[in-house]
N, C-alpha and C positions, 0 to 999 in steps of 0.2 A: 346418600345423596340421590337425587331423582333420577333415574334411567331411563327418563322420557327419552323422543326419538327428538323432542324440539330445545333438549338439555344438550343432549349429541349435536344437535346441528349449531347451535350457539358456540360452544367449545370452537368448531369447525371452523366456525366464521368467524370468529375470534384468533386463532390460529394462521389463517387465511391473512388476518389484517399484518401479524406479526411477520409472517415470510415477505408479505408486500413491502413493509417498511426494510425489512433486511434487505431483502433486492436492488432497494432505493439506494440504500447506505454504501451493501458493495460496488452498485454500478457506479457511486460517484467516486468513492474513496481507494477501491484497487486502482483506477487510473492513476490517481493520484501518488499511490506510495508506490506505483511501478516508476511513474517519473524522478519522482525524490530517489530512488534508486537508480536507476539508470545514469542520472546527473552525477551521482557520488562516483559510482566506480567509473564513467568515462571520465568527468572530471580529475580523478586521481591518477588516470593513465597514462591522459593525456601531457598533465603536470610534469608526472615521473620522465614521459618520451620527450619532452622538451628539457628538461632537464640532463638526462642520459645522452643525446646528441654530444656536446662539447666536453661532457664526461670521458668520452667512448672516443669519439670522433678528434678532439683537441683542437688545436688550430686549423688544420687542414678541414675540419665541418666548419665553423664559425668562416673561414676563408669560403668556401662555398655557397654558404648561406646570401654570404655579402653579393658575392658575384652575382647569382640569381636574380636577389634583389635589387641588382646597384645601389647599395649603400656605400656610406662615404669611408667606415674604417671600421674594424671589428669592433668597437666599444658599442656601439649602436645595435650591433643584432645579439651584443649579451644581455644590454638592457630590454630588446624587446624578448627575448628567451625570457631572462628573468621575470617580467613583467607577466607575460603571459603564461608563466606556471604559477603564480602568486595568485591569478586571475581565477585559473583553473581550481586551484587549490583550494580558497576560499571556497567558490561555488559548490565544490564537494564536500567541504566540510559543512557549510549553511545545509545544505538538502541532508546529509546524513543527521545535521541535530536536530531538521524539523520533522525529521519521518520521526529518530529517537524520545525528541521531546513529547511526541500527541502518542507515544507507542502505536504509530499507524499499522504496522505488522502484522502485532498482534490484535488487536481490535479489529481490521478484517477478515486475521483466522477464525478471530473467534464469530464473528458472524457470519462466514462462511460453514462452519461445526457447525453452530443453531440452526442454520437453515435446512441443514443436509437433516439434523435431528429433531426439527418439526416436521420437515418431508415426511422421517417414517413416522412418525407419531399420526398423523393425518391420514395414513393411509391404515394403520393400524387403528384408529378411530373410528374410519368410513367403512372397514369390513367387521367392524364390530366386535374385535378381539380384547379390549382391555374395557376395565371398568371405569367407568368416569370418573370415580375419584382418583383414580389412579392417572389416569388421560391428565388431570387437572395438577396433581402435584407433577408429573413430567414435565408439563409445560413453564409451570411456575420456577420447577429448576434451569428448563432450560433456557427462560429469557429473564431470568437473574444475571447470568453469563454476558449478557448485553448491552449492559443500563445505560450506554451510550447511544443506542441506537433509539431515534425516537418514535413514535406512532405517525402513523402516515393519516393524515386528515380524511376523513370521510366526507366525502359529494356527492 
């Protein structure tokens, strides 16, 4: 293959475009599957501690609860107990099958890997230690790894 210096810069900027779109991807998508997380286990906690109070606690919590709130008779604050771990519960389960269903997890580790593994290829390129075809199948393996992540449009 040609070891021009303008073969090397193409790669480069080529390279350059792919870490750009990766960037793009994590900076939307880890918010994303930190929230779909965060949701699942507070949600499931919260469910569990609303539940556990009259578990733990018996009449004398559910008597409590009532007082605080002046409600009219304990049936009311087991409906709203139950109500609102049913509430919780859901929520954490919806957010844990939409991070599970898109594998959002894994698809930002893996474009978090690619980008860390074009960094050194890029730098590895720039000082001129690998041969271009070799630069070229590196790369080709390492944004195979990604097929969901898309090209960032050029302006």
């Amino acid at each position: 293959m040609d070891e021009s210096a303008d073969t090397r810069q193409r790669l480069s900027h080529r390279i350059d475009q792919k870490q750009q779109a990766l960037r793009s991807y994590i900076g939307r998508e880890r918010p994303r599957r930190n929230k779909l997380s965060n949701i699942s286990v507070v949600g499931s906690a919260l469910a569990a501690m609303l539940t556990a109070g009259p578990a733990v606690g018996g009449t004398g919590f559910t008597e409590a609860i009532r007082g605080i709130f002046s409600l009219g008779d304990d049936s009311v604050v087991w409906r709203f107990l139950c109500l609102a771990a049913v509430i919780l519960s859901v929520a954490a389960a919806l957010a844990t099958n939409f991070a599970n269903s898109h594998a959002l997890a894994e698809k930002v580790s893996a474009a978090e890997t690619v980008n860390a593994q074009l960094e050194g290829l890029q730098v590895t390129l720039n000082f001129g230690h690998i041969a271009i075809d070799e630069a070229l199948k590196l790369y080709q393996q390492y944004v195979a790894q990604v097929p969901f992540v898309d090209e960032v449009p050029v302006r």
